[in-house]
C-alpha distance (Angstrom), angle and dihedral (degrees) to the residues before:
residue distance angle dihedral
X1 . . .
X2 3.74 . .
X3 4.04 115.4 .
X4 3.33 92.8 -120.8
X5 3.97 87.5 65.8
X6 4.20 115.8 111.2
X7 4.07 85.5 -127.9
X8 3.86 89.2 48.3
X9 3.68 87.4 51.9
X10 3.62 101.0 46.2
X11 3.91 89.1 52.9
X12 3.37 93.7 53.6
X13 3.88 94.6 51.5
X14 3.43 95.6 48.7
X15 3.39 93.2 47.9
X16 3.99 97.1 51.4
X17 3.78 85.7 43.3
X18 3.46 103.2 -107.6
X19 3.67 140.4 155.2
X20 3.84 103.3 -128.8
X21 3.47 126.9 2.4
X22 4.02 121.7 -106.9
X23 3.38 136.6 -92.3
X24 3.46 110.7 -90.0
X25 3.54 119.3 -130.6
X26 4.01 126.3 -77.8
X27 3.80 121.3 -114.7
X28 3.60 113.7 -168.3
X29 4.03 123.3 -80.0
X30 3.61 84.5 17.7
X31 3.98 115.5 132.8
X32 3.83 78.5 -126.0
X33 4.00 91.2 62.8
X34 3.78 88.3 44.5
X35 3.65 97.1 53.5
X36 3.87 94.0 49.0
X37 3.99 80.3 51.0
X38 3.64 93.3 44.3
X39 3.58 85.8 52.4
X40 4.00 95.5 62.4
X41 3.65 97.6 44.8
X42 3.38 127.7 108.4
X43 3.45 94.5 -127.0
X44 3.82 82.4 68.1
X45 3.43 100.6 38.9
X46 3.70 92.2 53.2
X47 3.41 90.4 74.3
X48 3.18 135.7 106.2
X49 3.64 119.0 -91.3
X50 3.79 92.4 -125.7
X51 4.00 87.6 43.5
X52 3.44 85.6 53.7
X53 3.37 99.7 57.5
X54 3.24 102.6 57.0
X55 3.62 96.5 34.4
X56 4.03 87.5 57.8
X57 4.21 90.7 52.2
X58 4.16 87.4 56.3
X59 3.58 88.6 38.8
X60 3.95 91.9 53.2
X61 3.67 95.0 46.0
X62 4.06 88.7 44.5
X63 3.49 81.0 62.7
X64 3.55 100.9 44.2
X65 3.91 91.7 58.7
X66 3.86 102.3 38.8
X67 4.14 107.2 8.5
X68 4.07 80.8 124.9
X69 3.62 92.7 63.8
X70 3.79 130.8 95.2
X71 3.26 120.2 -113.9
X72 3.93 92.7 -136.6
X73 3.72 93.5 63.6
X74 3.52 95.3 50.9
X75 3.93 102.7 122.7
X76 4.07 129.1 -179.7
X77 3.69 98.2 -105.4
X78 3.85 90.4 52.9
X79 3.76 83.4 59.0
X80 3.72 96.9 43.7
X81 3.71 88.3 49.7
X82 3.58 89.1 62.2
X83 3.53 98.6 60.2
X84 3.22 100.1 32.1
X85 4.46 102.6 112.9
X86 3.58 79.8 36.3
X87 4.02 115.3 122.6
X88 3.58 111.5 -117.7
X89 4.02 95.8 -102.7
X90 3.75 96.0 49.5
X91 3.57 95.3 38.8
X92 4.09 87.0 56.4
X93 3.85 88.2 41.0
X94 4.46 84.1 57.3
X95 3.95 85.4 38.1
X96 3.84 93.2 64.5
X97 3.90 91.3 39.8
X98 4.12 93.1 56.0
X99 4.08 87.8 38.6
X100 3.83 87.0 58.1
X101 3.59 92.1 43.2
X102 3.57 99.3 50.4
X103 3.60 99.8 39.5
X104 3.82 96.3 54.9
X105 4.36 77.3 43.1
X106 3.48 91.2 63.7
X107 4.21 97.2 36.3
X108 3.98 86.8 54.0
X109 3.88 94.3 51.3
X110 3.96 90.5 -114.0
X111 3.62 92.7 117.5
X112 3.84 129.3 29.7
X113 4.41 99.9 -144.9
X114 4.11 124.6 16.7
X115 3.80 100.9 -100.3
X116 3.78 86.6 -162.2
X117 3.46 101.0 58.2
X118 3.71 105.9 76.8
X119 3.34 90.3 58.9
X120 3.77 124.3 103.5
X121 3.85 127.8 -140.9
X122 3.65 118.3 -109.8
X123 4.08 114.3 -100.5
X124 3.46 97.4 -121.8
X125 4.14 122.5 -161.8
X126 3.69 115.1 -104.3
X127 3.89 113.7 -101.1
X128 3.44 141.3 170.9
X129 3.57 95.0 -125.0
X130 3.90 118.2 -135.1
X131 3.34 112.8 -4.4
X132 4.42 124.1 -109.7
X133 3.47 107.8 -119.0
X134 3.85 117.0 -122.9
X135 3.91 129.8 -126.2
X136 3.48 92.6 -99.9
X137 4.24 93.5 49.7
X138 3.96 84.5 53.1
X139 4.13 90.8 48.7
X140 4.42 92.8 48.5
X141 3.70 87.6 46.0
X142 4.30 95.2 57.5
X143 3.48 83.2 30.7
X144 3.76 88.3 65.3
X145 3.50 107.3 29.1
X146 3.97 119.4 48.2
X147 3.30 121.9 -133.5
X148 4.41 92.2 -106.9
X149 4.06 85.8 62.5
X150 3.90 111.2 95.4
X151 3.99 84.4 -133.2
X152 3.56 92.3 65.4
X153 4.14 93.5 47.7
X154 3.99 91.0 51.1
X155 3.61 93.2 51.6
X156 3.57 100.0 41.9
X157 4.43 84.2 45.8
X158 3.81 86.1 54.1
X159 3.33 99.4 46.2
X160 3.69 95.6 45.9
X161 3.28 96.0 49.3
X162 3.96 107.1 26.8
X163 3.72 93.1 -139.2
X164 3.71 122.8 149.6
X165 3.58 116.6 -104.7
X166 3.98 90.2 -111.0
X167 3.59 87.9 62.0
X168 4.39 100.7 37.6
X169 3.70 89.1 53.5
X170 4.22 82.6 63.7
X171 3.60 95.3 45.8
X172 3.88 128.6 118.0
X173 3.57 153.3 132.8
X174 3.41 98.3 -81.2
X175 3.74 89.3 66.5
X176 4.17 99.3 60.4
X177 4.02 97.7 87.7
X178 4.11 115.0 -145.0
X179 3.87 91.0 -79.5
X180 3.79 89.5 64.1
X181 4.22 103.0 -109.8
X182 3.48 118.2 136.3
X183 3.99 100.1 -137.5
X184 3.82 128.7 -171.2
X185 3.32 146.0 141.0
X186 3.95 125.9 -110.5
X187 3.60 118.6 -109.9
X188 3.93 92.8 -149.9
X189 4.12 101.8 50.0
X190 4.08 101.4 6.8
X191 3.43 84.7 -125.7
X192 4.41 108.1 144.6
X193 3.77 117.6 -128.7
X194 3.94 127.1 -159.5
X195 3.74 117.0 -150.6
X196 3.77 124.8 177.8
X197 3.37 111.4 -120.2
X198 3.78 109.9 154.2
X199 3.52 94.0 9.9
X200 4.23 130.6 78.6
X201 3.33 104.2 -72.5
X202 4.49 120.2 -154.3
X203 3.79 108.0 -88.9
X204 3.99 84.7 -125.7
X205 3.94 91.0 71.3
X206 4.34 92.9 58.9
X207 3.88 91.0 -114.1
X208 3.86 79.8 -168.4
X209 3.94 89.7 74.9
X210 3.65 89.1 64.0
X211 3.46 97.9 63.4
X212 3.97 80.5 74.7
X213 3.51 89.9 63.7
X214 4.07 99.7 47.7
X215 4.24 81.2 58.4
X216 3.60 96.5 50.7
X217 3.49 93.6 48.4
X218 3.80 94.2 41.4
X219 3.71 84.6 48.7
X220 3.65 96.0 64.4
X221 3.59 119.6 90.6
X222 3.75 105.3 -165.9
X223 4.05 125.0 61.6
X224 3.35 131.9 -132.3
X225 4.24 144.7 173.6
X226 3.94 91.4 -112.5
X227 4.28 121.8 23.2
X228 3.47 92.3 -133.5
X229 4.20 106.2 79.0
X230 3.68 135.1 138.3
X231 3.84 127.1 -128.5
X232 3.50 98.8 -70.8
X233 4.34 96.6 45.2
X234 3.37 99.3 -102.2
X235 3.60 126.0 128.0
X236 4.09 120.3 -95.7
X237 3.85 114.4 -113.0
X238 3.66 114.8 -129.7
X239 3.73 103.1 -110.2
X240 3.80 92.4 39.3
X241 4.26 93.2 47.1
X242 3.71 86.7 51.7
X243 3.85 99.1 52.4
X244 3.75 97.6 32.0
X245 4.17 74.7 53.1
X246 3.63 99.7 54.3
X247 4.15 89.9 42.2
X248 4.07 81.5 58.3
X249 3.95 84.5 55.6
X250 3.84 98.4 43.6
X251 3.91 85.5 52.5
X252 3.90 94.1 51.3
X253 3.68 86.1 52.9
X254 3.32 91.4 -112.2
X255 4.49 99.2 155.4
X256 4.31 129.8 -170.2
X257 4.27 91.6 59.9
X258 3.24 93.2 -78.7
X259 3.58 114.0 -167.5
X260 3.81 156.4 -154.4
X261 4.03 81.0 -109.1
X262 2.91 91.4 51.8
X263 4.05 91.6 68.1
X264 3.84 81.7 59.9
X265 3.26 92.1 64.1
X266 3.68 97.8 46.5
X267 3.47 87.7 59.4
X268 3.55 102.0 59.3
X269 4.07 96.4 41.1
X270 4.06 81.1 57.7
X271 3.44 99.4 46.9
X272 4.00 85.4 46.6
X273 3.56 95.6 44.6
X274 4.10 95.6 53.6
X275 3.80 81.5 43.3
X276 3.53 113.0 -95.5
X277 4.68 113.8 171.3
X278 3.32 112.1 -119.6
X279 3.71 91.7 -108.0
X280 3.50 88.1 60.7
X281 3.63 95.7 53.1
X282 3.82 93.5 50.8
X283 4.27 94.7 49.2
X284 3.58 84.1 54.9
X285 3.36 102.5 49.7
X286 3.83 103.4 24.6
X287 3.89 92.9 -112.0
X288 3.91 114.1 177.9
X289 3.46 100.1 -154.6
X290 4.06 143.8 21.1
X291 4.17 87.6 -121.8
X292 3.84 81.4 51.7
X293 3.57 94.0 52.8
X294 4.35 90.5 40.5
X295 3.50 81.6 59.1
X296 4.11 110.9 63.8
X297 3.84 91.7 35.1
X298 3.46 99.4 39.6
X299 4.11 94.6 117.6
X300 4.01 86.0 52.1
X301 3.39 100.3 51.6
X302 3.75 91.8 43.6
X303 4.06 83.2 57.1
X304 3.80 101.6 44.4
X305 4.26 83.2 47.9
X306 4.38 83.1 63.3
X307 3.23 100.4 26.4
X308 3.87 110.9 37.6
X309 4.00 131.3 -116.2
X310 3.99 105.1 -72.6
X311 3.62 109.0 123.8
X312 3.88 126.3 -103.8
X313 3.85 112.2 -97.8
X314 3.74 110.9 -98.8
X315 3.92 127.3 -95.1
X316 3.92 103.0 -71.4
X317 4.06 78.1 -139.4
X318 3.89 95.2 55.9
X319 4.14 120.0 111.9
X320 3.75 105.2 -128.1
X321 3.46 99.2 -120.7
X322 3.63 144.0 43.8
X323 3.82 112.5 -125.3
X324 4.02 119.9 -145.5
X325 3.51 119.2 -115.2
X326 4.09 113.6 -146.4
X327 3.92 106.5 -128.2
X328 3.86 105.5 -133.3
């Protein structure tokens, strides 16, 4: 049995204890040999780290399944076979992973025709997406998590803020410059975003709600590059963050999957509600485009257009003032 075999493999990893088996290696005009090239290119590279990510789990698992494989007999239907089962969203997601793949494929010579291209996106039905959490979600979850639990500093950070959880998991003090803004730069588009954090913050973003924040943080005893840690210090993972997140939610009795997204959302319906412009909303929260922006405060909007512009009344669970944290 060569060592290249799956069984071989799968023998080996069990044997050295490990979770899945390795890669085998790539022989040439393999889709193995084109991934690992794939992998180098600038058309990968240019990514986004985020995009990368994820693109580099499908990639792996493409791999996995049909590394032995040449890359000139790589038809459509083989691809549509692989994601057919798929849900519509995922199987998209994989879409735009093989369409990458091919393309660059076919620009490098490795492949004479885009396998990838025949093949239609999945109608998907129209959704909301993750759902905003109400006033009374953001009460139970305080409510059941005090402010010295690391739950109760990520949501209060990602609610603040209205950063996706692959960017809050990166966050720290060493990113708020002298003039108090918390600046970084997106993982999914690159694009930078400037939040006040020490510094007077628009009466349209509910500076009262960061007040939460300045107590969870003050409530921590131990230091750390990044706020977001688990027991041991170390920083959260993206995946794990996000489900250890939504557990945190399920336990404040928090019900309909709501999520750290979710938080995101939130934020821009309050922002929109107390009459934040559009342009406003998207320097906060790092929004590419107005449709973008249209799109996570579309129930607020619709609102202020019946009921006028005067702001929301603030969170009946909201401190009245925001503190001022000393810089060291």
């Amino acid at each position: 049995m060569p060592p290249s075999h799956p069984d071989f493999l799968a023998a080996y990893a069990k044997a050295a204890g490990l979770s899945e088996p390795p890669l085998p290696s790539a022989r040439t005009g393999s889709i193995a040999a084109g991934i690992a090239a794939y992998l180098k290119s600038d058309a990968f590279l240019s990514l986004s780290a985020g995009t990368r990510t994820r693109r580099r789990i499908m990639l792996d698992d493409i791999r996995r399944r049909y590394g032995t494989g040449l890359t000139r007999d790589l038809r459509p239907h083989h691809i549509r076979a692989d994601l057919e089962g798929r849900p519509p969203h995922p199987a998209n997601n994989r879409l735009k992973c093989w369409r990458g793949l091919c393309r660059w494929w076919q620009d490098a010579g490795l492949a004479e025709d885009d396998a990838a291209g025949p093949v239609r996106t999945r109608r998907a039905p129209p959704t909301d997406g993750h759902l905003p959490w109400t006033r009374d979600d953001l009460a139970k979850f305080r409510d059941r998590w005090p402010e010295t639990t690391p739950q109760r500093l990520a949501f209060e950070l990602l609610f603040w803020t209205g950063a996706r959880m692959s960017d809050a998991v990166r966050l720290g003090p060493g990113m708020v410059d002298a003039d108090g803004w918390l600046s970084y730069r997106q993982s999914k588009t690159g694009g930078r975003v400037d939040v006040p954090f020490t510094a007077s913050a628009p009466a349209w973003a509910e500076p009262s709600d960061r007040t939460h924040l300045f107590s969870a943080l003050k409530a921590q005893t131990d230091r750390h590059a990044v706020w977001m840690v688990t027991t041991h210090g170390r920083p959260r993972s993206i995946k794990a963050a996000s489900q250890w997140f939504a557990e945190a939610a399920r336990a404040a009795g928090i019900d309909g999957g709501r999520s750290a997204h979710g938080l995101r959302k939130t934020r821009a319906q309050i922002m929109a509600e107390r009459g934040a412009t559009p342009d406003q909303r998207a320097a906060w929260l790092g929004h590419e485009s107005l449709s973008e922006v249209q799109h996570y405060s579309r129930r607020a909007d619709r609102r202020r257009m019946l009921a006028g512009t005067e702001p929301e009344p603030k969170s009946s669970n909201s401190p009245n003032q925001v503190p001022t944290i000393v810089r060291k």
